[in-house]
C-alpha positions as a printed NumPy array, in Angstrom:
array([[ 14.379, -24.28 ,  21.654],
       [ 12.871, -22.858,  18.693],
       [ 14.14 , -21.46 ,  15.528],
       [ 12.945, -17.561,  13.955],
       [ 14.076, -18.698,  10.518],
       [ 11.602, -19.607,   8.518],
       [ 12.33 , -22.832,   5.878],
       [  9.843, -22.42 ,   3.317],
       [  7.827, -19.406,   1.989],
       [  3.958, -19.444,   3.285],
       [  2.619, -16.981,   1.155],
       [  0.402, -18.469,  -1.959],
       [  1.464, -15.006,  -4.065],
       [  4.624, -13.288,  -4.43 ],
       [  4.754,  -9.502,  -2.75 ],
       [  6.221,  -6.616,  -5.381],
       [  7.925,  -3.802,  -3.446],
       [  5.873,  -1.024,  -3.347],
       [  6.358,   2.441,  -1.767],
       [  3.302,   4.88 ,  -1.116],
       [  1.824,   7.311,   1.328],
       [ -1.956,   6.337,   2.453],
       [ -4.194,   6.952,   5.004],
       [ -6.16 ,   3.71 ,   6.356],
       [ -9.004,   3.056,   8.416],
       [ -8.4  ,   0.989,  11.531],
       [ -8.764,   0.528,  14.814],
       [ -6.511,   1.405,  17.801],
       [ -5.826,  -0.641,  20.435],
       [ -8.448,   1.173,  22.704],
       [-10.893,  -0.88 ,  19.811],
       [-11.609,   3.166,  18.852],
       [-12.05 ,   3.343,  14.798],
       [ -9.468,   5.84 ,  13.539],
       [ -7.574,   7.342,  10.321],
       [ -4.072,   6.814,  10.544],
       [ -1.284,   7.535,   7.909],
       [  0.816,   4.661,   6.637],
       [  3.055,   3.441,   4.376],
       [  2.405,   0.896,   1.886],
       [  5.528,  -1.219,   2.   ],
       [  5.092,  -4.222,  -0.471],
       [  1.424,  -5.495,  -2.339],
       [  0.178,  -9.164,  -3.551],
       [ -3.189, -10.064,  -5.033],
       [ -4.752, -11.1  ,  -1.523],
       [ -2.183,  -9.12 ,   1.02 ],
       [  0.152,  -6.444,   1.989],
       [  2.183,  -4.809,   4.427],
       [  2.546,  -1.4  ,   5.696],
       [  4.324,   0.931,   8.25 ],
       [  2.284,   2.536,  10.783],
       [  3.617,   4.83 ,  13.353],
       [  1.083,   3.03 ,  16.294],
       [  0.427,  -0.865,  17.237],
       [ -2.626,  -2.535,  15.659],
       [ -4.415,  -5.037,  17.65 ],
       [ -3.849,  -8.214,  15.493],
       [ -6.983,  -9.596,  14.001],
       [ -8.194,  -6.063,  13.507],
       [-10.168,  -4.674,  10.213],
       [ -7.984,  -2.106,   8.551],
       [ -9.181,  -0.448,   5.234],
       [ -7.06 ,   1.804,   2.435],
       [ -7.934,   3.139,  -0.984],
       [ -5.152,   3.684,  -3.435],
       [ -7.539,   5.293,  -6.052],
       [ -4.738,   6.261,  -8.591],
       [ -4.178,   2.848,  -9.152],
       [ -7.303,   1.075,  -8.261],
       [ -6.234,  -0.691,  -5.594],
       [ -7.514,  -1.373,  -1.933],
       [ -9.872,  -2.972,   0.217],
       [-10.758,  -4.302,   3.658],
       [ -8.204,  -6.789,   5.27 ],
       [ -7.502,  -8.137,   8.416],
       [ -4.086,  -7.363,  10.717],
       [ -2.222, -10.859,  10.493],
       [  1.045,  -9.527,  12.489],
       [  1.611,  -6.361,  14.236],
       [  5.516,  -6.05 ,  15.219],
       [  7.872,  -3.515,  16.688],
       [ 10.412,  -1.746,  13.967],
       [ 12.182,   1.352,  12.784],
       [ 10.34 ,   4.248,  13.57 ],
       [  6.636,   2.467,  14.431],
       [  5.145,  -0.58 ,  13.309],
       [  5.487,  -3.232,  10.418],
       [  1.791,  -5.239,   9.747],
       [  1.243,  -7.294,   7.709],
       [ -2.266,  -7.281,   6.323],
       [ -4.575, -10.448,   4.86 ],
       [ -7.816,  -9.317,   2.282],
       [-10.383, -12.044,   1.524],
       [-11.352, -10.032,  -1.16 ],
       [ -8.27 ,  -9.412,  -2.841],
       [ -6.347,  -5.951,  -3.404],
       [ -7.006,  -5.132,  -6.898],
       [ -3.55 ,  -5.724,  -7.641],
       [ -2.374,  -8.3  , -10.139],
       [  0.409,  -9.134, -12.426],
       [ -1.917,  -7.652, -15.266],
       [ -1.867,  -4.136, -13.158],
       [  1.687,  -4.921, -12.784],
       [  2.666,  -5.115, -16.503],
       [  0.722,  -2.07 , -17.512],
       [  2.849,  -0.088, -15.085],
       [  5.658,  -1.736, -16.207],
       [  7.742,  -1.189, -13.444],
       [  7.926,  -2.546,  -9.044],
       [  8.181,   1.075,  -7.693],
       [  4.412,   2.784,  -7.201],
       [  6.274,   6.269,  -5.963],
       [  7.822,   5.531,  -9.738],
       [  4.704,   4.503, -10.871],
       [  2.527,   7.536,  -9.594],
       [  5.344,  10.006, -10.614],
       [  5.086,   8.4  , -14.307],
       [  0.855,   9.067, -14.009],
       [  1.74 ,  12.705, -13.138],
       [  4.144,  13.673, -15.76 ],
       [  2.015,  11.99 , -18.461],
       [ -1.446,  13.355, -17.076],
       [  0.834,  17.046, -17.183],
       [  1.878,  16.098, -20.85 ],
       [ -1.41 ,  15.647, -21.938],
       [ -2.899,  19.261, -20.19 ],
       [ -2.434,  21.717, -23.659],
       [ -0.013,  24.742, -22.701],
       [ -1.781,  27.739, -22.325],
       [  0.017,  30.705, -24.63 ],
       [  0.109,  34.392, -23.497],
       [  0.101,  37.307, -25.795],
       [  2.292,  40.073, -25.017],
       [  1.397,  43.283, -27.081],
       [  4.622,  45.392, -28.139]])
């Protein structure tokens, strides 16, 4: 009989929970390349996993862009399993992310939602208020 708990941790890098809206490029399991929306659950340096409301064949490219952050690339589909509302995978890049614990620290903060909301209101800070003259 075997055991589903794991002992030790295989992952070289530690995840940070992340929460964000994408769309990535993948294919489905008729091997047809496709855009599908997802949801970036949690990032490391060389991996990531994601919600996705259909089942990727494992060992499949997928591809996202994050461009507000810088961060994305072309990985590979390590697991592909069943949960709430679709499908958790979990995602393996060769070439890294983009993310790091320097991106990390400038953001200063775990939550990207937090972290894009925090881009916004500065970026809307930083547009000069336009004034309109009323005559009397």
């Amino acid at each position: 009989m075997y055991s589903t708990i794991r002992t030790s941790e295989r992952r070289r890098e530690a995840r940070d929970p992340l929460s964000a809206p994408l769309s990535i490029l993948c294919y489905d399991p008729d091997g047809r390349e496709t855009v599908m929306h997802a949801k970036l659950v949690d990032i490391s340096i060389s991996g990531a996993r994601m919600s996705v409301l259909k089942q990727i064949p494992v060992r499949s490219s997928v591809t996202f862009f994050y461009g507000k952050l810088g961060i994305g690339g072309r990985g590979t589909v390590r697991f592909c399993r069943s949960g709430k509302g679709g499908y958790n995978i979990g995602l393996q890049f060769a070439n890294g992310t983009g993310w790091s614990p320097a991106l990390k620290e400038k953001l200063g903060m775990l939550n990207l939602a937090a972290a894009i909301a925090a881009e916004e209101a500065a970026a809307e800070a930083a547009t000069p208020a336009v004034a309109v003259a009323t005559e009397a």
